[in-house]
MARKOL-857810 format. One record per residue: residue in one letter; x, y, z of N, C-alpha, C in turn. Coordinates in Angstrom, 1 decimal. Layout:
  res     nxx     nyy     nzz    caxx    cayy    cazz     cxx     cyy     czz
    A       X       Y       Z       X       Y       Z       X       Y       Z
...
***
This chain:
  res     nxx     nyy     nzz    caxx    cayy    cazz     cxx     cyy     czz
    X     0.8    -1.2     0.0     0.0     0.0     0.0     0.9     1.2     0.0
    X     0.2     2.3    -0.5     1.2     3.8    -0.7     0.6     4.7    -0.2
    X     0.6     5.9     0.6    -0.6     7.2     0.6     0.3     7.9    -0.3
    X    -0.1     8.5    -1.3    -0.3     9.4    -2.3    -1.0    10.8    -1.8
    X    -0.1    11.6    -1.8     0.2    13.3    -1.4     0.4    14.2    -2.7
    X    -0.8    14.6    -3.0    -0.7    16.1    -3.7    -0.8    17.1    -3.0
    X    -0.4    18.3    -3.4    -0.2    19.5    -2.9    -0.5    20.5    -4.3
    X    -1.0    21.9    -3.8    -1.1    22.5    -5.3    -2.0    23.8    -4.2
    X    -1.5    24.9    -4.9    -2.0    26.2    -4.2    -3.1    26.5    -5.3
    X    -4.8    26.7    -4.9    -5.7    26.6    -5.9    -6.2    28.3    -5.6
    X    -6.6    28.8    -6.9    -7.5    29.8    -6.7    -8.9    30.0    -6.2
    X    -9.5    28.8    -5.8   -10.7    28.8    -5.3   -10.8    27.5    -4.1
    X   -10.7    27.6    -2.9   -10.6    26.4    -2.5   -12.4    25.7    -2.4
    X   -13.2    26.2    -2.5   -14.3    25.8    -2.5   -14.6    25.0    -3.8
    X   -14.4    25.4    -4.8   -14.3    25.1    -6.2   -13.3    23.6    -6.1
    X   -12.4    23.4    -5.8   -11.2    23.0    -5.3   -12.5    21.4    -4.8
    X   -13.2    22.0    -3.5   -13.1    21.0    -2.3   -14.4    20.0    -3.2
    X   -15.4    21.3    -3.9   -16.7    20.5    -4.6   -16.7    19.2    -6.1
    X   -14.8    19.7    -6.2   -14.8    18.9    -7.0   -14.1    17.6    -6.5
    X   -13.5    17.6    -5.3   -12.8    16.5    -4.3   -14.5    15.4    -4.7
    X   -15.4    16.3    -3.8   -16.3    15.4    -3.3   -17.2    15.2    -4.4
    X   -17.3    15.4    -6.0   -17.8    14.9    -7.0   -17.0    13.7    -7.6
    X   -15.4    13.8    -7.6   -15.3    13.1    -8.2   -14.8    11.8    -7.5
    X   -14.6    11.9    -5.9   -13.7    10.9    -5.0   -15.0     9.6    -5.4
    X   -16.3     9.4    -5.4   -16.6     7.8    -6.0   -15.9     7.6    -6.8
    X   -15.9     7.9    -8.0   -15.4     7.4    -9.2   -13.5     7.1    -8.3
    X   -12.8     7.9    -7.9   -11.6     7.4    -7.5   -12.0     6.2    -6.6
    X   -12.7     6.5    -6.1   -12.7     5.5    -5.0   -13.1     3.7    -5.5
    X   -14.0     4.0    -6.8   -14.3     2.7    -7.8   -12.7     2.2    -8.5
    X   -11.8     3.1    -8.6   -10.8     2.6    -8.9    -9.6     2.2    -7.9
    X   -10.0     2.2    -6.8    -9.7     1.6    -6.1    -8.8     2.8    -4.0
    X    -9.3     3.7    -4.9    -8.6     4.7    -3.7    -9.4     4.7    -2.5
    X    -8.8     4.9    -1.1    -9.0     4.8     0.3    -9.1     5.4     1.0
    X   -10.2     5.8     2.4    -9.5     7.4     2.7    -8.9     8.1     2.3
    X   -10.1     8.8     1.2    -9.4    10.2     0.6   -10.0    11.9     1.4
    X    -8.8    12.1     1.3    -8.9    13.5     2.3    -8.1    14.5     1.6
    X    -9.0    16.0     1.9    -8.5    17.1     1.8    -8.3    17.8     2.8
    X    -6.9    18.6     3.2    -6.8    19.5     3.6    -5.9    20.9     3.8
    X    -6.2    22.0     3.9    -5.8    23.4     3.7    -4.7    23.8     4.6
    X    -3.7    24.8     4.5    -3.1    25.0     5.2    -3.6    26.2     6.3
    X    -2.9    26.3     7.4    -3.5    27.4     8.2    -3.2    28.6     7.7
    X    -1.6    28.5     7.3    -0.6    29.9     7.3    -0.9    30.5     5.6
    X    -1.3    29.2     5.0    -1.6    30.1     3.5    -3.1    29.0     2.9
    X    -4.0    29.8     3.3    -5.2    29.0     3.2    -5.8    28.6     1.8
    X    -5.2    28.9     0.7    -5.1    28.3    -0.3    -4.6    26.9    -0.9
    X    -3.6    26.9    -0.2    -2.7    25.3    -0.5    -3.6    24.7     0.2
    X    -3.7    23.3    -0.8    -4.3    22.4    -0.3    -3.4    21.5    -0.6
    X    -3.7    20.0     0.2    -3.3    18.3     0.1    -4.3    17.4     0.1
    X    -3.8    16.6    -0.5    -5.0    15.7    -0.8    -4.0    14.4    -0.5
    X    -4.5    13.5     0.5    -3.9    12.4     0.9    -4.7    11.2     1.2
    X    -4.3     9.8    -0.3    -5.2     9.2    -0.2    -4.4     7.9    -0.3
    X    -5.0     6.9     0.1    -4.3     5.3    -0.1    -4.9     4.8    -1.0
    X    -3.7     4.2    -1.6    -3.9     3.0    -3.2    -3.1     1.6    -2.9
    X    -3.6     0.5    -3.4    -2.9    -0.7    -3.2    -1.4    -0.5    -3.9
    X    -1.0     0.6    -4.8    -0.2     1.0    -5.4     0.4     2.0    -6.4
    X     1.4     2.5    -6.3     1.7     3.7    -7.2     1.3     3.8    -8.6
    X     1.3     2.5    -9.3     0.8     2.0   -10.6    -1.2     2.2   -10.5
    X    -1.4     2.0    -9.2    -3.3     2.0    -9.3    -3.4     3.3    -9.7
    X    -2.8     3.9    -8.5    -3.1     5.3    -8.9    -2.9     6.1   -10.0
    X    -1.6     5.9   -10.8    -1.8     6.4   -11.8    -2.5     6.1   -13.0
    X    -2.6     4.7   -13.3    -4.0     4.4   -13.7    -5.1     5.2   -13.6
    X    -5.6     5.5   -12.7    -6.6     6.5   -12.3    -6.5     7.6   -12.6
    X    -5.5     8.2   -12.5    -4.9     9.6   -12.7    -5.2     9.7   -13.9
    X    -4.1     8.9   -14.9    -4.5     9.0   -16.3    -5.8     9.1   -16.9
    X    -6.7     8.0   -16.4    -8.4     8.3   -16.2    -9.1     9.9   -16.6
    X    -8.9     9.9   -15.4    -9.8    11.3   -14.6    -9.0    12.2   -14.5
    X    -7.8    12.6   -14.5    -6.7    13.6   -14.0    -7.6    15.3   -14.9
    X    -7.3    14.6   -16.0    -7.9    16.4   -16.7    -9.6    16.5   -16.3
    X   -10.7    15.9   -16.9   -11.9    16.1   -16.1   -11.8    16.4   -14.5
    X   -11.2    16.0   -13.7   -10.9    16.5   -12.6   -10.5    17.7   -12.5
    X    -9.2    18.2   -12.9    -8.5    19.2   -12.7    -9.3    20.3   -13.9
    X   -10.3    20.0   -14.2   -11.4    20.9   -15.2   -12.1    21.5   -14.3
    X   -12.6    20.3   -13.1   -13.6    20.9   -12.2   -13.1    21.5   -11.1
    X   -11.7    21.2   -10.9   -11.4    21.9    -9.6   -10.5    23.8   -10.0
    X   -10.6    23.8   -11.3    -9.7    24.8   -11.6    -8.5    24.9   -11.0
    X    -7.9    23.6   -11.7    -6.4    23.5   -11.3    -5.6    22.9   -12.3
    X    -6.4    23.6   -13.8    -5.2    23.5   -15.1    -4.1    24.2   -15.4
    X    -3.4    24.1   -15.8    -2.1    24.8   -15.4    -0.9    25.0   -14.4
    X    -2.1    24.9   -13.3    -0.9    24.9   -12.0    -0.1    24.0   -11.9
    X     1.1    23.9   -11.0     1.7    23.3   -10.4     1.4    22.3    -9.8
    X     1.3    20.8    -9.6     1.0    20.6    -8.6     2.9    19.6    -8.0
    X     2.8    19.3    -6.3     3.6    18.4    -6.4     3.0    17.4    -5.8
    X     3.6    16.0    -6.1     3.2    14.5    -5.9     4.4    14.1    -5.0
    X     3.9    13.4    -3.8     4.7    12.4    -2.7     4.0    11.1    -2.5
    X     5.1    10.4    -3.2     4.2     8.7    -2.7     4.7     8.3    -1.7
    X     4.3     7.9    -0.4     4.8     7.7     0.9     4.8     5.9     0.8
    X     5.4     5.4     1.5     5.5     3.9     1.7     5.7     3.8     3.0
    X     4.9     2.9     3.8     5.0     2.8     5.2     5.9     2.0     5.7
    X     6.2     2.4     7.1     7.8     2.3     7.5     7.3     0.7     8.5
    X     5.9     1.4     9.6     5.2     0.9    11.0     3.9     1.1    10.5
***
């Protein structure tokens, strides 16, 4: 298993959060786990999004999928984003 960490400073975090929770079924049909968003305190625009996949390969699978329809509805084409795949230690 991996948790998978995006990060990306959005122009609208509402815009942002309505499209988390439109499109997290469909992620979640592909196989994603406790998916969560959350904002920073010190710059309340950055957001993360931290979700578990049986693997780095599922997810991108998925990503490929949905990545642009997604990133259509959250208004976050163009931007930056960065990606951390974590692998558990304990």
């Amino acid at each position: 298993m991996v948790l998978v960490q995006f990060r990306v400073t959005v122009p609208d975090v509402e815009r942002f959060r309505a499209a988390c929770e439109k499109w997290y079924p469909t992620f979640e049909q592909d196989g994603a786990r406790n998916q969560q968003v959350w904002n920073s305190e010190a710059s309340p625009n950055e957001v993360t999004t931290l979700t578990e996949w049986e693997s780095h390969d599922q997810m991108m699978e998925s990503s490929e999928r949905w990545g642009d329809p997604f990133q259509e509805d959250a208004g976050t084409v163009g931007l930056e984003w960065e990606t951390r795949i974590w692998h558990r230690v304990l």
